[in-house]
C-alpha positions in Angstrom: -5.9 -6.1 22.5 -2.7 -6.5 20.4 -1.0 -3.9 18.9 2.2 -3.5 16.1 5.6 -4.3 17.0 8.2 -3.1 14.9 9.4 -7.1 13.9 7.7 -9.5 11.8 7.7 -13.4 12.4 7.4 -15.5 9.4 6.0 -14.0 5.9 3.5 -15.7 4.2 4.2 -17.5 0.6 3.6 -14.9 -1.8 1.4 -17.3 -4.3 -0.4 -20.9 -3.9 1.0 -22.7 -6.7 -1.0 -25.6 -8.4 -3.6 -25.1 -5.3 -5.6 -22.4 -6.0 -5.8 -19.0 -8.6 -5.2 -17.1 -5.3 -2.3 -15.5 -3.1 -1.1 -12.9 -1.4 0.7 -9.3 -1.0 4.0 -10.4 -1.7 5.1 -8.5 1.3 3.1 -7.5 4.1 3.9 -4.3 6.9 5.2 -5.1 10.2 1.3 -4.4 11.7 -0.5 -6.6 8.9 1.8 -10.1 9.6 1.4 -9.1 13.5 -2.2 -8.7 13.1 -1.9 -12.3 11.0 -0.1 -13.7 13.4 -2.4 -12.6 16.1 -5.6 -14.4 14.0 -4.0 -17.5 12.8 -3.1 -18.4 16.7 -6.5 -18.5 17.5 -8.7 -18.7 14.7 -11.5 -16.7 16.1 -14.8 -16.8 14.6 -15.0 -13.2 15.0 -12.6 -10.9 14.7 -12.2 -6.8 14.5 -8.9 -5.3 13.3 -8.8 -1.4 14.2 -6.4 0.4 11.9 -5.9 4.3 11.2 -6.8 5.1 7.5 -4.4 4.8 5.4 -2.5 1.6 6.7 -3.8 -0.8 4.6 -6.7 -2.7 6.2 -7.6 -4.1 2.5 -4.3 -5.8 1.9 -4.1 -7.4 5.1 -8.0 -9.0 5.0 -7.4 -9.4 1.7 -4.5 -11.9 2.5 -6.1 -13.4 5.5 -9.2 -14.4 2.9 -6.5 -15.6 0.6 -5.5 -18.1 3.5 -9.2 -19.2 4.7 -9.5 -20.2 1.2 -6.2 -21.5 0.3 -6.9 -23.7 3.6 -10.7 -24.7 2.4 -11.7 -23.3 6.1 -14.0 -21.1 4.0 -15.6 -21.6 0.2 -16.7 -18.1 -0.7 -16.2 -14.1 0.8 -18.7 -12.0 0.6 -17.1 -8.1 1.4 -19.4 -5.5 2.8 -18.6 -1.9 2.3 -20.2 1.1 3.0 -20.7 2.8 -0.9 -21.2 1.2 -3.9 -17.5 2.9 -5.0 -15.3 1.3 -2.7 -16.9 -2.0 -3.1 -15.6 -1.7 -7.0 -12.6 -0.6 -5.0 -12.9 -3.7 -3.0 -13.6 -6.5 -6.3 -10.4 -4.6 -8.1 -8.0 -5.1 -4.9 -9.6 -8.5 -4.5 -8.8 -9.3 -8.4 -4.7 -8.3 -8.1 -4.1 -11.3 -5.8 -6.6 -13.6 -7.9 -9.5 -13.3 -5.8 -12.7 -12.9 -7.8 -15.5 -11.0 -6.1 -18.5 -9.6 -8.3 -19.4 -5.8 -7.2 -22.8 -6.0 -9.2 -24.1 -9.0 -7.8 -27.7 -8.2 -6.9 -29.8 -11.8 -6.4 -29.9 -15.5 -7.6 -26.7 -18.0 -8.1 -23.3 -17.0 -8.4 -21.4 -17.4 -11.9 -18.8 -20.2 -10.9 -16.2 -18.0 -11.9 -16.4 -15.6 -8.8 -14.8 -16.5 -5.2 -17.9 -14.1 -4.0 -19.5 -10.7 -4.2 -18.7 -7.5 -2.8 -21.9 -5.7 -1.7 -23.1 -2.5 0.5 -24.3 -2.4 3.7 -27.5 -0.6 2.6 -27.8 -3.6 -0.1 -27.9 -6.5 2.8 -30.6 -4.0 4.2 -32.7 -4.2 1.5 -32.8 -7.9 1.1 -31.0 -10.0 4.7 -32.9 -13.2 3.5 -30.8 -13.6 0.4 -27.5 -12.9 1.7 -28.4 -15.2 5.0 -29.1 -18.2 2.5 -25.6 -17.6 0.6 -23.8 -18.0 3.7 -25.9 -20.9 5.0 -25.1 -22.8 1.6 -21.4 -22.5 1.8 -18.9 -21.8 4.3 -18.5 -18.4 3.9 -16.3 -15.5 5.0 -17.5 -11.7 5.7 -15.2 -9.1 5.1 -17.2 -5.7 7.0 -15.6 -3.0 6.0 -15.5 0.1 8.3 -18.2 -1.8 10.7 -19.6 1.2 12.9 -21.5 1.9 9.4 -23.3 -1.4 10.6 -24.9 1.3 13.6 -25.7 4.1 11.2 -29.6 2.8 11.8 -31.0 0.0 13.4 -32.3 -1.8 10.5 -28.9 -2.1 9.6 -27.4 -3.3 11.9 -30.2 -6.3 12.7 -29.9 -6.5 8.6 -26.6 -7.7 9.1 -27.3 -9.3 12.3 -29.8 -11.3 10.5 -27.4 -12.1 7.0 -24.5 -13.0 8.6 -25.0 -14.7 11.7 -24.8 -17.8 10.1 -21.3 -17.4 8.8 -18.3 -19.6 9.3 -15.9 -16.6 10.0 -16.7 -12.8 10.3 -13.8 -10.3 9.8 -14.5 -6.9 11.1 -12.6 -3.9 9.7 -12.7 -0.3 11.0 -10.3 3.2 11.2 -10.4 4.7 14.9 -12.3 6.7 16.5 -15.0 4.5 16.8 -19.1 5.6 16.6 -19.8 8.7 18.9 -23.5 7.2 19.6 -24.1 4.5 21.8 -25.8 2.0 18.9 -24.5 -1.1 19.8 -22.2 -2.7 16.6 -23.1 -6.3 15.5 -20.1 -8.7 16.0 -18.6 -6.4 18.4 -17.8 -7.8 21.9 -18.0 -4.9 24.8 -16.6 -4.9 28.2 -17.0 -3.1 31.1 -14.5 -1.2 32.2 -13.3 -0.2 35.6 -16.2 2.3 36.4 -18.9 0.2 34.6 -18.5 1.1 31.2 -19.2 -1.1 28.4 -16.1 -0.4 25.6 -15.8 -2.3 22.5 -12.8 -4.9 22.5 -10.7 -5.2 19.6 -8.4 -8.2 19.0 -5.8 -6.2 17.0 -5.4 -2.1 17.2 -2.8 -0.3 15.0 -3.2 3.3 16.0 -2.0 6.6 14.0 0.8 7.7 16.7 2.1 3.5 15.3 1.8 4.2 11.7 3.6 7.7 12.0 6.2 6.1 13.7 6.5 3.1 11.1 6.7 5.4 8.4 3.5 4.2 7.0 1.2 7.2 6.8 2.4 10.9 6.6 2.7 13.6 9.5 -0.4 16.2 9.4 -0.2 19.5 9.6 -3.3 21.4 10.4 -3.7 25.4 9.8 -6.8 27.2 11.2 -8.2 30.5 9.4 -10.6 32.6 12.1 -12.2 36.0 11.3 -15.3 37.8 11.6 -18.5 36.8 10.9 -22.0 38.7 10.3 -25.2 36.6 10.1 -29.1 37.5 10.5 -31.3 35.3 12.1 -35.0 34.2 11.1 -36.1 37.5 13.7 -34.4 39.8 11.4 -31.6 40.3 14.3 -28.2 40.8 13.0 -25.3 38.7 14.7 -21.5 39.5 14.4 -19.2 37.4 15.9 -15.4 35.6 15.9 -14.5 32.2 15.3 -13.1 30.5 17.9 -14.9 33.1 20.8 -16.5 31.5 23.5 -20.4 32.1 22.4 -23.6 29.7 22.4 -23.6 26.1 20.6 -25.8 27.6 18.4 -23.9 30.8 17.6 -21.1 28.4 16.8 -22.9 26.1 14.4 -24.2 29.9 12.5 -21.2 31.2 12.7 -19.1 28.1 11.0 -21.8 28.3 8.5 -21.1 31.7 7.6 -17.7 30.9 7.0 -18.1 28.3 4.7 -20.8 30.0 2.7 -19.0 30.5 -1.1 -20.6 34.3 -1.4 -17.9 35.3 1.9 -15.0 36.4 1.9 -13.7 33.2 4.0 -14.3 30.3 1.6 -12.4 31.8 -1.5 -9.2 33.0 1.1 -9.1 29.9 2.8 -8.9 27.8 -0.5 -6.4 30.8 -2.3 -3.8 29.7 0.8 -4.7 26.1 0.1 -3.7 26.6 -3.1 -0.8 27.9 -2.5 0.5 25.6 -0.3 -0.4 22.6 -2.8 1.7 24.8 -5.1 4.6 24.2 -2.6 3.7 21.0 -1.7 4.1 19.8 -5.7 7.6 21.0 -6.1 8.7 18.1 -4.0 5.9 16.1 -5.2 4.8 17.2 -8.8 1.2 15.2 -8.9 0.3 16.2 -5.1 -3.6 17.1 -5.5 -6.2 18.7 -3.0 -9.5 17.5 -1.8 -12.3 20.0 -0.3 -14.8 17.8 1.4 -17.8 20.4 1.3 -21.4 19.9 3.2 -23.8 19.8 0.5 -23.9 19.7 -3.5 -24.6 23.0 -4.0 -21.8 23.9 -1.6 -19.5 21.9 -3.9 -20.5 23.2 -7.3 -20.1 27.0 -5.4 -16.2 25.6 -3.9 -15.4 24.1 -7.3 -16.3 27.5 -9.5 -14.4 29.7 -6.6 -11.6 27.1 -7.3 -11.6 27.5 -10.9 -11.5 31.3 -10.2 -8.0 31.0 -8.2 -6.5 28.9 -9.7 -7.6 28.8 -14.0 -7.9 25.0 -14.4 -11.3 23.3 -13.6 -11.8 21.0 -10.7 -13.3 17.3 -10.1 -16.5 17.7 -9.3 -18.0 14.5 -7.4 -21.5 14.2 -5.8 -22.7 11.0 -4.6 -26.1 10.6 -6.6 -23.9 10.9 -9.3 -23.8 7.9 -11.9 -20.1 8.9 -12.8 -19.1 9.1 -9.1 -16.8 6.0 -9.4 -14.9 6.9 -12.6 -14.7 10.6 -11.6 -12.7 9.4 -8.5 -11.1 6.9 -10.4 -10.2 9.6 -13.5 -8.8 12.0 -10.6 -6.6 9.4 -9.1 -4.6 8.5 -12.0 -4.3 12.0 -13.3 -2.2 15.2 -12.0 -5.0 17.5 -11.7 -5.2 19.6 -8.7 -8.2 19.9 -7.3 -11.1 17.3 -6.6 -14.5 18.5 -4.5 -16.5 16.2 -3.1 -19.2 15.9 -0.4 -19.2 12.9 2.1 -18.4 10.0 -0.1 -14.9 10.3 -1.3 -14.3 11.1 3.4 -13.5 7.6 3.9 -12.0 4.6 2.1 -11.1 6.2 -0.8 -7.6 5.5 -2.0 -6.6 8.6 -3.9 -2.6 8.3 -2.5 -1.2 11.5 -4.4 -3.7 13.8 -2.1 -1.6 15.7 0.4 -3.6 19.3 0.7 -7.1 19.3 2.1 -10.2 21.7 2.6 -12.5 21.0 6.0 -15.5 23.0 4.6 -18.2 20.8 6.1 -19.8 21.5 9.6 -19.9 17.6 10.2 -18.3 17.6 13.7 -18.0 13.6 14.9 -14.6 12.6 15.5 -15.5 9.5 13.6 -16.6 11.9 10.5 -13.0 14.3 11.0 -10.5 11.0 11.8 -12.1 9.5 8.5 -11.9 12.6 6.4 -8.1 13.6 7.5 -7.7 10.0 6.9 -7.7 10.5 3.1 -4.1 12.4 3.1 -2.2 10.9 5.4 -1.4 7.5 3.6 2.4 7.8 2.4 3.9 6.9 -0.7 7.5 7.7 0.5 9.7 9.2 3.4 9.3 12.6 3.9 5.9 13.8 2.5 3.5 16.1 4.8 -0.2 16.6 4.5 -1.5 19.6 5.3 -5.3 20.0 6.4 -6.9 23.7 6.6 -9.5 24.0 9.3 -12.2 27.1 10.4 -10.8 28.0 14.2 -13.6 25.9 15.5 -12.7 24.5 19.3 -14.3 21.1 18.5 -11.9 20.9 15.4 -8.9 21.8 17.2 -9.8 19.5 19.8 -9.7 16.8 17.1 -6.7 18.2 15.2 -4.8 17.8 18.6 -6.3 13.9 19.6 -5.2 12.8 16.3 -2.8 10.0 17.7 -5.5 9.1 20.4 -6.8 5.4 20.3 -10.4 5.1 20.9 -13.0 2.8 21.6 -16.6 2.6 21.1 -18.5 3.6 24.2 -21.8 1.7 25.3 -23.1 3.8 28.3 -22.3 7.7 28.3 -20.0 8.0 31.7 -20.4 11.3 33.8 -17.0 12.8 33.3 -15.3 14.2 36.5 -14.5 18.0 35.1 -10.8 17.2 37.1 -9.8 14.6 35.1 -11.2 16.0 31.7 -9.3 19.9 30.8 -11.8 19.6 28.0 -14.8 19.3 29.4 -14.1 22.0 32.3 -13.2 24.5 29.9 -16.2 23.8 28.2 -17.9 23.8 31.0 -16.7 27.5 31.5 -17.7 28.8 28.7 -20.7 27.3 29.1 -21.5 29.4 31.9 -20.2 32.5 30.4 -22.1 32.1 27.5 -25.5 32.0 29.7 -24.8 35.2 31.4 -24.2 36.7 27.4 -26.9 35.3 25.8 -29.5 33.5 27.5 -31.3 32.5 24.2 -30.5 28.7 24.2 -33.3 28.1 21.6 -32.8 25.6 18.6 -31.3 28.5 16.4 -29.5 25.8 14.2 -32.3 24.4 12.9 -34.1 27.9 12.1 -32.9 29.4 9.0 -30.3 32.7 9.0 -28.7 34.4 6.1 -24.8 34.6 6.0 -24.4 38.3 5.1 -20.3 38.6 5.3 -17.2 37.1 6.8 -13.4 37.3 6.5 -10.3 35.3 7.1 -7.2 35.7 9.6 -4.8 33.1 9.6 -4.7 31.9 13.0 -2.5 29.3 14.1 -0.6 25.7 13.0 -1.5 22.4 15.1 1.7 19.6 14.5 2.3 17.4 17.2 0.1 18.8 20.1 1.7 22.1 19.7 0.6 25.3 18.8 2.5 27.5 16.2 2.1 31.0 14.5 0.7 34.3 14.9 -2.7 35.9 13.5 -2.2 37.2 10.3 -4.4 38.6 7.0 -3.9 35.9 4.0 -1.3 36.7 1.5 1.1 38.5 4.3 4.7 37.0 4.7 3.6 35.7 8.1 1.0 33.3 7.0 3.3 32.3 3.8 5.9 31.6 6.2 4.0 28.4 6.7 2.4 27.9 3.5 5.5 27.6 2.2 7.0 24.8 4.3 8.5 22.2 2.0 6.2 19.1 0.7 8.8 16.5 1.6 10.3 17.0 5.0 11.1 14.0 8.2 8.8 14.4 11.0 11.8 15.9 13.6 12.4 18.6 10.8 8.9 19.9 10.4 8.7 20.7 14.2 12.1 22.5 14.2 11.0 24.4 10.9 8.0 25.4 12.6 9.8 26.3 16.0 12.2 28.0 14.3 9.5 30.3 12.2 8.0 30.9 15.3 10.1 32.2 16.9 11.7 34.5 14.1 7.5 35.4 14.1 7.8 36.4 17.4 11.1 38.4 17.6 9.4 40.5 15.2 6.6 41.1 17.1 6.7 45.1 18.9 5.4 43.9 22.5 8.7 41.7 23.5 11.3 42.5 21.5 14.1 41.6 23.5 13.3 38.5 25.1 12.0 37.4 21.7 15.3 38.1 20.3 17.2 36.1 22.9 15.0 33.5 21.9 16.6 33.1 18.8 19.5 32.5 19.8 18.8 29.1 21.9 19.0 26.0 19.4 15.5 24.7 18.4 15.7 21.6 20.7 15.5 24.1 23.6 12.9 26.4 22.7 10.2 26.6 24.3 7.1 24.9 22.8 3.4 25.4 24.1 1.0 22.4 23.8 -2.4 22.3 23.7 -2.7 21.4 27.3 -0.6 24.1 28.7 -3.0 26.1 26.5 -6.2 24.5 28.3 -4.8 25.0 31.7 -3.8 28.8 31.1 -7.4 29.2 30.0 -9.0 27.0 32.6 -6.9 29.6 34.9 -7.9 32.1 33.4 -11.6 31.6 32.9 -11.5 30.3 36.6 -10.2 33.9 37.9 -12.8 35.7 36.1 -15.4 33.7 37.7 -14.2 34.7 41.2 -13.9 38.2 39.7 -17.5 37.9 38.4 -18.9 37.5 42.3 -16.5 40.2 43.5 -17.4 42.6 41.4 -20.7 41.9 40.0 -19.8 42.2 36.9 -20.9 39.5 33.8 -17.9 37.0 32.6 -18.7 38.4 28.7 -18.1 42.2 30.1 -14.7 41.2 31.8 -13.8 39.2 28.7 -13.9 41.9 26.6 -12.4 44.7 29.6 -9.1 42.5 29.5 -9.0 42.2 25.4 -9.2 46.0 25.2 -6.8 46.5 28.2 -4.3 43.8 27.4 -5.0 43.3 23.6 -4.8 40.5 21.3 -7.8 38.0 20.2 -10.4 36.4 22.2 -8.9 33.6 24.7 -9.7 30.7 22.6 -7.1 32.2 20.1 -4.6 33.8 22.7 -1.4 32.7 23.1 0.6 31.9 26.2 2.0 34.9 26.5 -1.2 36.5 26.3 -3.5 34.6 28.5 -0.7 35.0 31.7 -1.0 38.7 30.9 -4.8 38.3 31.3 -4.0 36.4 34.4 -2.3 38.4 35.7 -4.3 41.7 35.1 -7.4 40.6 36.8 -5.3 39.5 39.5 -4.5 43.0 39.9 -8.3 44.0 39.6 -9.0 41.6 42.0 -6.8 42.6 44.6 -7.5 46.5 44.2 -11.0 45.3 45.3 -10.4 43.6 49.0 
């Protein structure tokens, strides 16, 4: 696997002259020649380039096609992408370096005036035969764009299996993480791994930690709103609970749902702040917009009226079985209006640069799905800007939020992860057994249905660069605008000692400490203490891991305990606690624990 160094070789001629209509990006980004360089060395049959979103996959295949062609190792491209809106987005890039590539092509001979076609991966589903002869007829090159779509079924995948096996070279594109099911990708080599593990092998990887570093994509910072949330269930039984509490997988899933239901209180605070950090955000960068990417279409038309309410202009409206889909995007990209909502579609490969504030209001939880969907603000236009993503306090999503700059691979064959090596999975593993001696229904309550009856919003914390920020706060209060209003164009370094700084002028504030908070003020930001998400883990895996031995000496259940040391010791439930909080906890059942022997 090859990855970006910060020097370039040679560049490639910007144009063919009196050889062919085609050329190139008349500059390409120190990862795009590498990755060039990489392919041209070997001229693989197959190859699969693994790049974040938003730095520029398109350009670079683009200019490798540019060469097969230039160099008559391949007569036609056909591109495959996943919806029929970004392969128009495909034919237009294709088009600006004089490669011709017909989006609407749909069966029989190709006008002579087209290089090739551009086509969806459900359209080589429909009809393999005729894309297989196309690529038997010519020497052809195929373009898959964002690949792991090729496993969303298995008729797809042996669909292009079937089409494309035949073809002289195959170019394989996708963002990272990979698939989280173990459908095995066509064109994909695997490889076992040290403990038997099949991974997928890519020949070029150009990770997010990479691009942040190159300056090609923007920092990200994620807020999380939590509250309290009041459902009924199909048995009439009414259900209050917090987000980001330890409770069932099922309570979880109802009690996201609740959130993001438009009739709460939740959705229409959540997108006010939004707002108002957008309005910060555009008086660095005055045609900034927002995306909410909502779970449904009636979801959207609810988030798009609630938007219209805070903020008196209309917002983009686009639904995928939408005829006007394309030019809606397209309309919303090269205009300043604030606000677009969209369900899935517009998550990944959509190239909207200007957007820079987004809405999480979908309860699609794959890492695939959230790396895709932050994807869509981070790509940067110039030095400075910041995208900011607003999240429910759910611990999957912070779990993502904190992996952002983590490479991975597709997986094969599940391993059995060792709870010592994985914090994640021993915590969840704790919980997991606390949540049995709370509620012992583990029943397939997400799939019944429940009615959201209320829920509100507490601004919770800020996730930057594997550390935790902030204090819990109502919306609208000077602490939670405090980070709203964080400028829009600010380096990375700058952002973390901004936050730091806030922090800890949060915290001196605060009645429990205020001494030592106040000293804390005083050090300069470089020495300040920060606490990551790991030193967050273990507190709570030490915590949780003293209430268990609690639980056998006293005989107490874990939820019981839980809930003694919150009223004893105060603050929010441990997934929301800070440091400062959870060592309290520590160190109070210690105390029970030893009154006991």
């Amino acid at each position: 696997m090859t990855t970006s160094t910060s020097s370039t070789s040679h560049h490639l001629s910007p144009a063919f002259p009196g050889r062919a209509p085609w050329g190139t990006a008349s500059k390409l980004r120190a990862w795009q020649q590498g990755a060039m360089d990489a392919y041209l060395q070997r001229q693989p049959r197959d190859f699969l380039a693994v790049a974040t979103p938003g730095a520029g996959k398109t350009t670079f295949a683009l200019t490798l096609a540019s060469w097969l062609l230039h160099h008559h190792v391949v007569q036609q491209v056909t591109v495959v992408a996943p919806t029929e809106h970004l392969k128009k987005q495909w034919a237009e890039a294709a088009a600006r370096i004089g490669i011709k590539l017909d989006p609407d092509y749909s069966a029989g001979p190709l006008s002579k005036e087209f290089h090739g076609v551009a086509v969806t991966y459900a359209g080589v589903g429909v009809r393999p035969m005729l894309h297989r002869n196309r690529v038997e007829q010519r020497k052809t090159l195929v373009i898959l764009d964002e690949i792991h779509h090729a496993g969303d079924s298995r008729s797809w995948g042996e669909a292009c299996q079937e089409a494309f096996e035949p073809a002289t070279r195959r170019l394989a594109l996708t963002g990272t993480p990979f698939r989280s099911d173990t459908n095995p990708i066509p064109f994909v080599d695997y490889a076992e791994d040290a403990d038997g593990v099949r991974r997928s092998v890519a020949d070029y990887t150009y990770g997010y930690g990479n691009a942040l570093g190159d300056g090609v994509v923007r920092p990200v910072i994620f807020l999380s709103y939590s509250g309290n949330m009041r459902w009924r269930t199909k048995a009439g039984d009414e259900i209050e609970a917090r987000l980001g509490e330890p409770m069932t997988k099922d309570a979880v899933s109802q009690a996201w749902r609740t959130a993001l239901d438009p009739h709460g209180e939740w959705m229409p605070s959540v997108l006010g702040a939004a707002d108002r950090r957008l309005s910060e955000v555009r008086k660095a960068i005055p045609d900034a917009g927002g995306l909410v990417i909502a779970s449904d279409q009636d979801s959207a038309r609810a988030y798009a009226k609630l938007l219209r309410e805070v903020t008196g202009t209309a917002a983009a409206v686009v639904l995928s079985d939408d005829s006007g889909a394309s030019q809606r995007i397209e309309d919303f990209r090269n205009s300043d209006d604030r606000w677009m909502v969209a369900v899935r579609m517009v998550s990944e490969g959509v190239d909207i640069p200007r957007l820079a504030v987004g809405v999480y209001a979908t309860t699609i939880s794959t890492p695939l799905f959230f790396a895709q969907a932050v994807g869509r603000f981070v790509r940067s236009r110039r030095r400075g800007e910041t995208a900011s993503v607003f999240l429910p306090t759910i611990p999957m999503l912070m779990t993502f939020a904190h992996e952002m700059e983590v490479e991975r691979d597709h997986v094969l064959d599940k391993p059995k992860k060792d709870a010592e090596d994985d914090p994640y999975a021993e915590e969840a593993g704790l919980l997991e057994e606390a949540e049995r001696e709370q509620d012992e229904d583990t029943g397939e309550q997400d799939e019944l249905p429940f009615e959201a009856l209320e829920s509100d919003a507490v601004f919770d914390r800020v996730m930057y660069d594997g550390a935790e920020f902030g204090m819990q706060a109502h919306p609208g209060s000077d602490e939670e605008q405090d980070y709203l209003g964080i400028p829009g164009l600010l380096e990375p370094d700058q952002v973390q000692a901004l936050l730091q700084k806030r922090q800890a002028r949060q915290i001196a504030h605060s009645k429990k400490r205020p001494d030592a908070d106040a000293d804390l003020l005083e050090l300069p930001a470089e020495r300040r203490p920060v606490v990551t998400h790991k030193e967050l883990l273990e507190l709570r895996k030490q915590l949780n891991g003293l209430v268990g031995a609690y639980v056998h000496q006293s005989g107490k259940p874990h939820g019981v305990i839980h809930n003694e040391l919150r009223r004893v010791c105060g603050g929010p439930p441990s997934a929301e606690a800070t440091a400062g909080q959870l060592e309290q906890r520590i160190a109070k059942v210690r105390e029970w624990a030893t009154r006991m022997r």
